[in-house]
C-alpha positions, 0 to 999 in steps of 0.5 A, spaced: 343 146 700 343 147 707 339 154 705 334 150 701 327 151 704 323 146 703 314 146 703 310 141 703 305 141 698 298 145 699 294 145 693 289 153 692 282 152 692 281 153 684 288 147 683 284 142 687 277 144 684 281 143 677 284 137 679 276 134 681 274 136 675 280 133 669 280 127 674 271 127 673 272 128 666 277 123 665 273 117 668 267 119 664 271 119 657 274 113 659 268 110 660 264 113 654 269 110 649 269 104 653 262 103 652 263 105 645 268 100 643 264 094 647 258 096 641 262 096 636 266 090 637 258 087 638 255 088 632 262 087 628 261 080 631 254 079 629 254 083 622 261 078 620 259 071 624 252 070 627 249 069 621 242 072 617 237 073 622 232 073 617 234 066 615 235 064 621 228 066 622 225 062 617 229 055 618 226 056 626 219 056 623 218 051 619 225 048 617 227 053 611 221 050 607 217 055 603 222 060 603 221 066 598 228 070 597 223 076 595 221 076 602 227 075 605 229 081 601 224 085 603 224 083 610 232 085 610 230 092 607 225 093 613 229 092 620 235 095 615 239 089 614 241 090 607 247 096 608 253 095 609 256 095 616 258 102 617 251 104 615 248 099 618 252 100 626 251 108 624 244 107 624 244 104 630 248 108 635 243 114 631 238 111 633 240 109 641 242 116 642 235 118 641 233 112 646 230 107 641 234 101 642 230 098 636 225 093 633 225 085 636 225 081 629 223 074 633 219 077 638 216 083 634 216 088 639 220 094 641 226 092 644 226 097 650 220 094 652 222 087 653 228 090 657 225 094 662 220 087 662 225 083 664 230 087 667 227 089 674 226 081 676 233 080 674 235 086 679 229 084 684 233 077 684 240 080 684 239 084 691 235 080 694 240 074 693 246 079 695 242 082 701 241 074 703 248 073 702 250 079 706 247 077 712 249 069 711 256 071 709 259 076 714 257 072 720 260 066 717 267 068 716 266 071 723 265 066 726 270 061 722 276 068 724 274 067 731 274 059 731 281 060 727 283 053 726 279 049 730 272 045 728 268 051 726 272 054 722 274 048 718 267 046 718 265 053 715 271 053 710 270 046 708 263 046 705 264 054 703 269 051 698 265 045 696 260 049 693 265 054 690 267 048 687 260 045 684 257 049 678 250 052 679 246 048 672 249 041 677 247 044 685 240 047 682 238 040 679 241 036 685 236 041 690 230 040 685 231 032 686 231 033 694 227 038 696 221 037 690 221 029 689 225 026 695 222 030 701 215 033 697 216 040 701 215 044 694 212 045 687 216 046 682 218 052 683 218 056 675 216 062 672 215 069 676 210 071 681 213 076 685 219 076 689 216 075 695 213 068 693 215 061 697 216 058 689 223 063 689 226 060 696 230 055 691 232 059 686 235 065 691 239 059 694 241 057 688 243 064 685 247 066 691 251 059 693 256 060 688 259 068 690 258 067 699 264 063 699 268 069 696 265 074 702 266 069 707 273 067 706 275 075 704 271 076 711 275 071 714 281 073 712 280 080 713 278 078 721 284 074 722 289 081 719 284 085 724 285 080 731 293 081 730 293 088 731 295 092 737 290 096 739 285 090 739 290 087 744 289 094 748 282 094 748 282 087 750 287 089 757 283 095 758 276 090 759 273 091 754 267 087 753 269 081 747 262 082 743 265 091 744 271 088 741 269 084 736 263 089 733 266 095 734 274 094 733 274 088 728 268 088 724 267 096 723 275 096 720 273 090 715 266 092 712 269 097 707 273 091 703 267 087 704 262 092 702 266 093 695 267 086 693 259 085 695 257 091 690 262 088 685 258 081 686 252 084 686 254 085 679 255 079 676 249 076 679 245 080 676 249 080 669 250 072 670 243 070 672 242 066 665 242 059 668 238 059 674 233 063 671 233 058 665 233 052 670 227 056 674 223 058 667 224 065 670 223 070 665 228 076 666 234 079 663 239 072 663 234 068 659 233 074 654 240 075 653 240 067 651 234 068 646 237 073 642 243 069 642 239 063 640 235 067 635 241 071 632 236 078 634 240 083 633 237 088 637 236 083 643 244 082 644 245 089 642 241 091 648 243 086 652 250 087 651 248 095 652 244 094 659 250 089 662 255 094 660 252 100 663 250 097 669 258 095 671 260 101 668 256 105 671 258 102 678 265 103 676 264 110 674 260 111 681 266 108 685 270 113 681 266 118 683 267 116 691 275 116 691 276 123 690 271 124 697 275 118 700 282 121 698 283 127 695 289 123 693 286 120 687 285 126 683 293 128 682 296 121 682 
């Protein structure tokens, strides 16, 4: 053993061009079926459990009266309805392959134009609630890691978890209460006037209240991890300024945990907008996942579900795609 040599590991330029590449290639087939899976178990839950749509259709109208079964045939054949389900799902993906996600039934339009109708004032909304939450939150935590168990932390902390706590559809009315009938500061705020008109001040509070809690108390706990270590006492024993020491020595090792959490939130926020925009009469991307639902729109949900899949996974993917540059590692673990 003692004439053993032993040599660290070094990859050639082709085993690590190699291992990017199996590595990429995993990630995107992983996401592929993924996203597949998620598509099919969709429509497999609508074709079995939702309901006819062309019936549904019907009864919406004029309660069921006058219905001809003729028609109601007819109208099946039309949007294709009237196969089985492996037909009806292999149609579909043929045809979303080709960039046609269908024909609304309710809405009588093509669905692709209703998404990307929808779909920018739901983003438009999502990252301004994110860039507000960004510039409220950080600071916040800050603030409650340096004043660490005294009022200010406690204060922060405190009103932080209480509007964790409170559902957004019970803070939206409570605000709508205070500031439009109690104090007459403002109209209600309803529909969609571009991003930058006063009437969306409300709606933006409401939509980022319920994930700042989690950037404030993910930055404060990072703080605090960061103020117990020593090179932050050395800078401190060499007369660093305080504000140096917090801005480059605390605040730039905890901004990479924090800008990933706020990019995963960003997420959800534009995915889980439904309810303020329905209390806001906002017409985005959230109340037109609601009306597919509420209407059984086959090709409505469909997209819906499409869309908000992409758009976490494409995150994810993206993520995937950075590690490698962050850390060789990644690719042959």
């Amino acid at each position: 053993m003692s004439g053993q040599t032993f040599q660290l590991f070094n990859p050639s330029p082709f085993e690590k061009k190699y291992s990017m590449i199996s590595y990429l290639f995993m990630r995107v087939f992983r996401w592929a079926t993924g996203l597949l899976l998620i598509m099919f178990i969709t429509y497999a839950m609508m074709f079995y459990g939702a309901g006819d749509p062309i019936k549904r259709m019907y009864l919406a109208r004029d309660a069921g009266s006058g219905m001809d079964e003729n028609v109601v045939d007819a109208l099946r054949e039309k949007f294709g309805l009237d196969k089985p389900f492996g037909a009806q799902f292999g149609n579909y993906m043929q045809n979303l392959v080709r960039g046609d996600m269908g024909y609304s039934i309710f809405m009588r339009r093509d669905v692709t134009d209703i998404v990307f109708a929808r779909l920018p004032i739901s983003i438009q909304l999502g990252l301004a609630a994110t860039v507000l939450m960004t510039i409220i939150g950080i600071p916040l935590g800050v603030l409650a890691a340096l004043n660490h168990n005294r009022w200010p932390d406690q204060l922060i902390v405190g009103v932080v978890v209480f509007f964790h706590a409170v559902p957004v559809f019970v803070v939206g009315p409570i605000l709508l209460l205070i500031f439009v009938l109690a104090l007459g500061l403002m109209d209600v705020p309803t529909g969609w006037k571009g991003l930058f008109h006063t009437q969306n001040i409300l709606p933006l509070f409401v939509l980022l209240l319920g994930p700042m809690p989690v950037v404030v108390r993910q930055t404060r706990a990072a703080m605090l991890e960061v103020m117990r270590q020593d090179y932050i006492r050395t800078a401190r024993a060499k007369g660093v300024p305080e504000k140096m020491v917090i801005v480059r020595h605390m605040l730039r090792p905890i901004l990479t945990p924090v800008v990933t959490s706020i990019g995963l939130i960003m997420i959800g926020i534009i995915n889980g907008a439904l309810i303020v925009e329905k209390l806001f009469n906002i017409p985005g991307f959230g109340t037109l996942t609601l009306r597919g639902l509420q209407t059984v729109d086959y090709p409505i949900i469909m997209a819906t579900v499409l869309v908000g899949a992409m758009i976490v996974m494409v995150s994810n993917l993206l993520v995937d795609f950075i590690y490698p540059l962050l850390d060789p590692r990644v690719t042959r673990s």
